[in-house]
C-alpha positions, 0 to 999 in steps of 0.5 A: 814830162810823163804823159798821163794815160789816167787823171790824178785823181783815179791814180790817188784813188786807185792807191787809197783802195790798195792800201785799204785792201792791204790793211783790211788783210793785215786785220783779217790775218790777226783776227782770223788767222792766216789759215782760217776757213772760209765759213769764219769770212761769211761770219764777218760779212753776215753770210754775203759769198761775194765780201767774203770771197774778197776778204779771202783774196785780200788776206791772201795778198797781204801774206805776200805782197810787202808794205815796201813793195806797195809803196814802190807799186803807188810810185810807179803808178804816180811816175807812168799815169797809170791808175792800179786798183786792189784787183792788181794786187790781188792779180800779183800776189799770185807770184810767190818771189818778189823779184818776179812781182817786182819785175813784172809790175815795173813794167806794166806799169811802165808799158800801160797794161790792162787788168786782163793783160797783167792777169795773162802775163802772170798765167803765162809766167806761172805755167800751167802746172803751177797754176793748178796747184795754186788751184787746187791749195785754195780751200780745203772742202769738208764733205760732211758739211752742208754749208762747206760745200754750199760755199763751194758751190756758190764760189764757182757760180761766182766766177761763172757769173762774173765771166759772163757778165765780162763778156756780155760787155763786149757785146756793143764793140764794134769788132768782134769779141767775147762770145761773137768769136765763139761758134754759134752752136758753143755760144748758145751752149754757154748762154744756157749754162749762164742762165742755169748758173745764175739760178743755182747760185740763187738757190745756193744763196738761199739754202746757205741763209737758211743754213746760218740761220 
């Protein structure tokens, strides 16, 4: 008998949020198209940065990751007692051949991966050349408009933000981790940069309000 690391019900939920995610890409592809521009998903979400970049990374899943190869992910996750979410999918979409995302989800899967560990692997297997060039083809700025580059702007706070808020969540561990293992000097560094961040990102979300409006 399979010993469960996960309940039943955080596994089945877990696969009802990857199906609404692949399905909410589907829609997204047919009515905005596959390559339409970031402003066109702050339009459906009335200008919320944070849906928008979500809908961006779910559009993206679903141009690689098949129906089959989500209903063998929901397999394995129900056979080894692993719950997966949308943030997995996302994650493995980044491998461009199915035999790599196959490959490597079996064995999370089987071997019980976290989030960070699966997101490392794939770094790892995409190398550094290929991960910036996957980089660099996210968006495509126009600097001639305000808003584009707002929304540039505002993406990158955003994921300044979230790192900071991951690491903060460490800061109660018993061993030292996230920001205790960085020098003092580099840490306090960091903590002032967030602060500033975080008040850029408001301002950006306030100039981006003012632009749709």
């Amino acid at each position: 008998m399979t010993k469960r690391n996960d309940t039943v019900e955080s596994i089945n939920a877990g696969n009802a949020a990857m199906w609404a995610a692949f399905n909410l890409g589907n829609e997204l592809c047919k009515e905005l198209g596959m390559r339409s521009d970031y402003g066109a998903m702050r339009d459906l979400t009335d200008g919320d940065a944070s849906q928008s970049e979500k809908m961006r990374k779910y559009r993206g899943m679903f141009k690689r990751i098949t129906q089959a190869e989500l209903g063998d992910i929901c397999e394995l996750t129900q056979l080894h007692g692993k719950a997966w979410g949308p943030t997995h999918l996302v994650a493995l979409s980044r491998l461009t051949k199915v035999r790599e995302r196959r490959k490597i989800a079996k064995l999370a899967l089987r071997e019980g991966w976290g989030l960070a560990e699966l997101q490392r692997r794939i770094r790892r297997l995409l190398g550094p050349l290929k991960d910036a060039t996957v980089v660099g083809r996210k968006r495509h700025i126009d600097l001639m408009s305000e808003a584009d580059i707002l929304e540039q702007i505002n993406g990158l706070c955003l994921i300044w933000i979230r790192l900071n808020m991951q690491l903060k969540q460490t800061e109660d561990l018993p061993a030292k981790s996230g920001l205790a293992l960085l020098p003092k000097k580099l840490r306090e560094e960091f903590i002032e940069a967030a602060t500033l961040i975080a008040e850029l990102h408001q301002s950006t979300e306030q100039r981006l309000k003012q632009c749709c409006d």
